[in-house]
C-alpha positions as a Markdown table, in Angstrom:
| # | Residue | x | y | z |
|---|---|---|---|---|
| 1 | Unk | 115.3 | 81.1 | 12.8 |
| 2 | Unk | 114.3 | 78.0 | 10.9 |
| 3 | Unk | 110.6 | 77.7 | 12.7 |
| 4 | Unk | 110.0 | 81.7 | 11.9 |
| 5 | Unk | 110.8 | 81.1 | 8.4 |
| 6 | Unk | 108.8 | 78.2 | 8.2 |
| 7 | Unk | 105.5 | 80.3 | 7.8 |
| 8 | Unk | 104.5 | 83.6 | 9.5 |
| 9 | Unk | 100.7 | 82.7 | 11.0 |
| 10 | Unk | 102.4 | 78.5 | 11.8 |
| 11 | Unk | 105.2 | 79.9 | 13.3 |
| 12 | Unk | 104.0 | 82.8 | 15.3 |
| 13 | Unk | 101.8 | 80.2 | 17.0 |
| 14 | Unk | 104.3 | 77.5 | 17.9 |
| 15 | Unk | 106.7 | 79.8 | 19.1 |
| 16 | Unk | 103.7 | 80.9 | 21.5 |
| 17 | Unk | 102.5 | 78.1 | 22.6 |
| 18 | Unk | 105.8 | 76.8 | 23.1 |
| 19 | Unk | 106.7 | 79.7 | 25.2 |
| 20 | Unk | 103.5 | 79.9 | 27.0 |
| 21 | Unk | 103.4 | 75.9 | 28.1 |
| 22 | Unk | 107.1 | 76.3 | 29.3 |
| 23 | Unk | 105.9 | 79.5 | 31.8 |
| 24 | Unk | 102.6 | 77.9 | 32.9 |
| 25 | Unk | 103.6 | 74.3 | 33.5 |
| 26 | Unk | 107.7 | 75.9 | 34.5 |
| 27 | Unk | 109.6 | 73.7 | 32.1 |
| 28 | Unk | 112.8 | 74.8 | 30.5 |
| 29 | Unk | 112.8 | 78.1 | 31.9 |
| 30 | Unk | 116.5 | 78.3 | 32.0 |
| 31 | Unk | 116.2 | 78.2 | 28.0 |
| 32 | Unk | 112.9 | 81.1 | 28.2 |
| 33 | Unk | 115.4 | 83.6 | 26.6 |
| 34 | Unk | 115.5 | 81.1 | 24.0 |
| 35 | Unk | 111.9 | 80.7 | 23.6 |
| 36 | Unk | 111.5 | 84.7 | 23.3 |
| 37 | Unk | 114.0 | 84.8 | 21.0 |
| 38 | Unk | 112.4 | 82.7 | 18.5 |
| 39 | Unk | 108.6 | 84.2 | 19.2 |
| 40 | Unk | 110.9 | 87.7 | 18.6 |
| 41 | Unk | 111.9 | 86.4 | 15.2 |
| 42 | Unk | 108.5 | 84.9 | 14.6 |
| 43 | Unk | 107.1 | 88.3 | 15.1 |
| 44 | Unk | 109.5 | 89.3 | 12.3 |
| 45 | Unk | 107.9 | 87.5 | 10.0 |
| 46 | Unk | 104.5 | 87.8 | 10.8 |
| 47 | Unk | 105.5 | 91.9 | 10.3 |
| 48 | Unk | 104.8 | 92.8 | 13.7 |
| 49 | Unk | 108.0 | 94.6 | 14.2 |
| 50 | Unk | 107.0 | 96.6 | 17.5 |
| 51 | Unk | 105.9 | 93.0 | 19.0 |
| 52 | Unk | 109.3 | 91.6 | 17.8 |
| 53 | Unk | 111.5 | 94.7 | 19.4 |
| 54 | Unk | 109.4 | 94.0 | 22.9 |
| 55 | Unk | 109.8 | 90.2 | 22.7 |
| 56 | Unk | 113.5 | 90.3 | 21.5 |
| 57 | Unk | 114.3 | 93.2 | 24.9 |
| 58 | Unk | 112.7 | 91.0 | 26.9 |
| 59 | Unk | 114.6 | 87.7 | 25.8 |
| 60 | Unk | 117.6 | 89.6 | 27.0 |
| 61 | Unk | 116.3 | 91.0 | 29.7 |
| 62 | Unk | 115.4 | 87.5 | 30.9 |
| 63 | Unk | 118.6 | 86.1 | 29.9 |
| 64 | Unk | 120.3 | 88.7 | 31.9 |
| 65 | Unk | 117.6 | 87.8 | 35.4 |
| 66 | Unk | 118.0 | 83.9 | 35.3 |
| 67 | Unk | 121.9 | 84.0 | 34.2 |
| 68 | Unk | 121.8 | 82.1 | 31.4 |
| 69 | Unk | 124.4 | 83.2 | 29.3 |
| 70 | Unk | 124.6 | 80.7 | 26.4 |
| 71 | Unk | 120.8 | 81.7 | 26.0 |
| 72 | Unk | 121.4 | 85.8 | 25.8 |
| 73 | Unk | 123.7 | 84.7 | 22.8 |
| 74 | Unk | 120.1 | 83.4 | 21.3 |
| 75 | Unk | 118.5 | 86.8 | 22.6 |
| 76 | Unk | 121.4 | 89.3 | 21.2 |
| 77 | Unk | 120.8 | 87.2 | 17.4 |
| 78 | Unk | 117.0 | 87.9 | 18.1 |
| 79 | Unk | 117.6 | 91.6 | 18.5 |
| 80 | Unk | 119.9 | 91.8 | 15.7 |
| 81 | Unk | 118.2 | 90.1 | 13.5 |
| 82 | Unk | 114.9 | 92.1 | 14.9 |
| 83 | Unk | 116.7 | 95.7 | 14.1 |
| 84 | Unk | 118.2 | 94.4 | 10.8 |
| 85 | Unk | 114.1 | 93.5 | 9.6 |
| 86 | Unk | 113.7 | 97.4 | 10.9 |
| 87 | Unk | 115.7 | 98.8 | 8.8 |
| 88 | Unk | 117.5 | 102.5 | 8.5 |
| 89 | Unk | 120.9 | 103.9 | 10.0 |
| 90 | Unk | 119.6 | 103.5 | 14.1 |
| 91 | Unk | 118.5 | 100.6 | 13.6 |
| 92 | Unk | 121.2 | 99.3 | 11.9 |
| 93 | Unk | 123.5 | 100.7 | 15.0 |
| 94 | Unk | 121.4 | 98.6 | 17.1 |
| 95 | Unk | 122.0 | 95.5 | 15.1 |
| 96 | Unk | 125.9 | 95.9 | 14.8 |
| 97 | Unk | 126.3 | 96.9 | 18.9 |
| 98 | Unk | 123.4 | 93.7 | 19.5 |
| 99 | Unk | 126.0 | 91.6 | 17.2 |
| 100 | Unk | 129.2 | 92.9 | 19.4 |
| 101 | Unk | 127.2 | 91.3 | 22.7 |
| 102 | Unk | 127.4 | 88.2 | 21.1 |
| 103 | Unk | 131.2 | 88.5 | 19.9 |
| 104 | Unk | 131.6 | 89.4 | 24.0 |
| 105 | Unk | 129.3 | 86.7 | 25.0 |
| 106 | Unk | 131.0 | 84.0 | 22.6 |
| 107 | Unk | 134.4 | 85.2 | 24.3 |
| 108 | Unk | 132.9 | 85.4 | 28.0 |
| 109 | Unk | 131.5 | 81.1 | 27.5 |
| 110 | Unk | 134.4 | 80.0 | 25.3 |
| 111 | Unk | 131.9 | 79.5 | 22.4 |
| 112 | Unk | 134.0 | 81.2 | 19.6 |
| 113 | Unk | 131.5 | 79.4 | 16.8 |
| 114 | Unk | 129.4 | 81.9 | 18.2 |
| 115 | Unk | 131.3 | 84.7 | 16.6 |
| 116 | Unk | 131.1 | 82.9 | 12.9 |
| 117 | Unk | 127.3 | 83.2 | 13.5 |
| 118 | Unk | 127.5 | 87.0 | 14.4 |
| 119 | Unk | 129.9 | 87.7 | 11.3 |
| 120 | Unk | 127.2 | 85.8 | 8.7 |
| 121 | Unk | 124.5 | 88.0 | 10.4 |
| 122 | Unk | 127.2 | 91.2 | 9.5 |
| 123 | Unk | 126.7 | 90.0 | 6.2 |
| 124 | Unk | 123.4 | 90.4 | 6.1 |
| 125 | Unk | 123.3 | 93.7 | 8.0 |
| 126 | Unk | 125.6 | 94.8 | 5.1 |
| 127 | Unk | 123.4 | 93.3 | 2.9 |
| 128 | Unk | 120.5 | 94.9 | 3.9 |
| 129 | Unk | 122.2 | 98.1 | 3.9 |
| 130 | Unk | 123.8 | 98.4 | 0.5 |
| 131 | Unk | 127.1 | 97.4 | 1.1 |
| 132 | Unk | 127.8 | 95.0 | -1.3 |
| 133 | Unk | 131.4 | 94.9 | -0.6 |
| 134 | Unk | 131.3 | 94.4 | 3.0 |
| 135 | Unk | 128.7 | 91.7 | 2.5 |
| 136 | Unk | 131.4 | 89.9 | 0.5 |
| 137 | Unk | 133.6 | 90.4 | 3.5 |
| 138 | Unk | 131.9 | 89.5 | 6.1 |
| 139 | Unk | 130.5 | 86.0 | 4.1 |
| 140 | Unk | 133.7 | 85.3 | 3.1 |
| 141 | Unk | 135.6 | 85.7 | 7.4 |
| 142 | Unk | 132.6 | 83.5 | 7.8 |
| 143 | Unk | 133.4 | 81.0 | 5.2 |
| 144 | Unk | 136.4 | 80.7 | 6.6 |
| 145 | Unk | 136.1 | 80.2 | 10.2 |
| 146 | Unk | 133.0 | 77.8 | 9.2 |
| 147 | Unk | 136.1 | 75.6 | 6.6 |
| 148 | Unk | 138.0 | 75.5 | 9.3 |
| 149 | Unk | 136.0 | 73.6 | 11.9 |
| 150 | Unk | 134.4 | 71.9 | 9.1 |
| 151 | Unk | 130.9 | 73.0 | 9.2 |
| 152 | Unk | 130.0 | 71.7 | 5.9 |
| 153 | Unk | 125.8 | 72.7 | 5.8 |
| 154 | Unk | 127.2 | 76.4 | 6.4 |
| 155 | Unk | 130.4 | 75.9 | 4.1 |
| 156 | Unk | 127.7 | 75.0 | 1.2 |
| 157 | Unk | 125.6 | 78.0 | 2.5 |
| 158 | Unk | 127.7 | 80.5 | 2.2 |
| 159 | Unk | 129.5 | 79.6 | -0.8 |
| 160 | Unk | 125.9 | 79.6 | -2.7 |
| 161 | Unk | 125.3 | 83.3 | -1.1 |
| 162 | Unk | 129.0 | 84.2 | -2.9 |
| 163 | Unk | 127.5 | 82.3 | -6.0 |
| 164 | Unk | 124.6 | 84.3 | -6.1 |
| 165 | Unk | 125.9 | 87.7 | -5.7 |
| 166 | Unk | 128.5 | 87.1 | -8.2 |
């Protein structure tokens, strides 16, 4: 997410050309789910949200062809994030059952940080729909579980997010 909010014309292009050079000269294409899901987020911020619903499908989709499972966890953020930018109750559905892939997908590869990552992104789904009291929650499970393997950048994070909305 860092390149896509980095600049929406910069990042759009470098998530592109990153993407297309990987699939013409067929490097890294075990990580292409990645590379979608970034142009997906990219898209985001350049406001193309169609683009960004086609890209972020797709990044699963490819995930799902080559078998790369730690990548569809990349992918399932993407669309997430993707349907959260959307907005409204459907989309919002979309986001939370996008965000219960991952919780499955961190369980299924043994990557439980995984599932800290979906819960921040709960918060901002809560966030982004008016629910001020779940956001609280759902920063504070992930404050937590981000202590307690002492993830100090995300610690510091999320207790200014707290901060903030205090």
């Amino acid at each position: 997410m860092a390149l896509a909010q980095s600049g929406s014309r910069e990042a759009l292009e470098v998530a592109e050309r990153c993407l297309g050079l990987a699939r013409e000269r067929r490097l890294s294409l075990t990580a292409e789910a990645q590379h979608l899901a970034v142009l997906a987020e990219a898209c985001v911020v350049a406001g193309d949200l169609a683009r960004a619903r086609r890209v972020a499908d797709e990044a699963v989709e490819v995930a799902r062809a080559r078998g790369t499972r730690r990548y569809e966890l990349f992918a399932w953020l993407a669309v997430a994030r993707v349907q959260r930018a959307a907005g409204g109750r459907e989309a919002f559905a979309r986001a939370r059952d996008a965000l219960a892939q991952v919780d499955a997908l961190a369980d299924a590869t043994r990557a439980p940080n995984w599932r800290l990552v979906a819960e921040l992104e709960r918060a901002g789904l809560a966030g982004a729909a008016g629910d001020a009291a779940a956001r609280e929650r759902h920063l504070r499970a992930a404050l937590a579980g981000f202590e307690s393997i002492e993830a100090e950048y995300r610690v510091r994070q999320i207790r200014a997010l707290l901060s903030a909305s205090a």
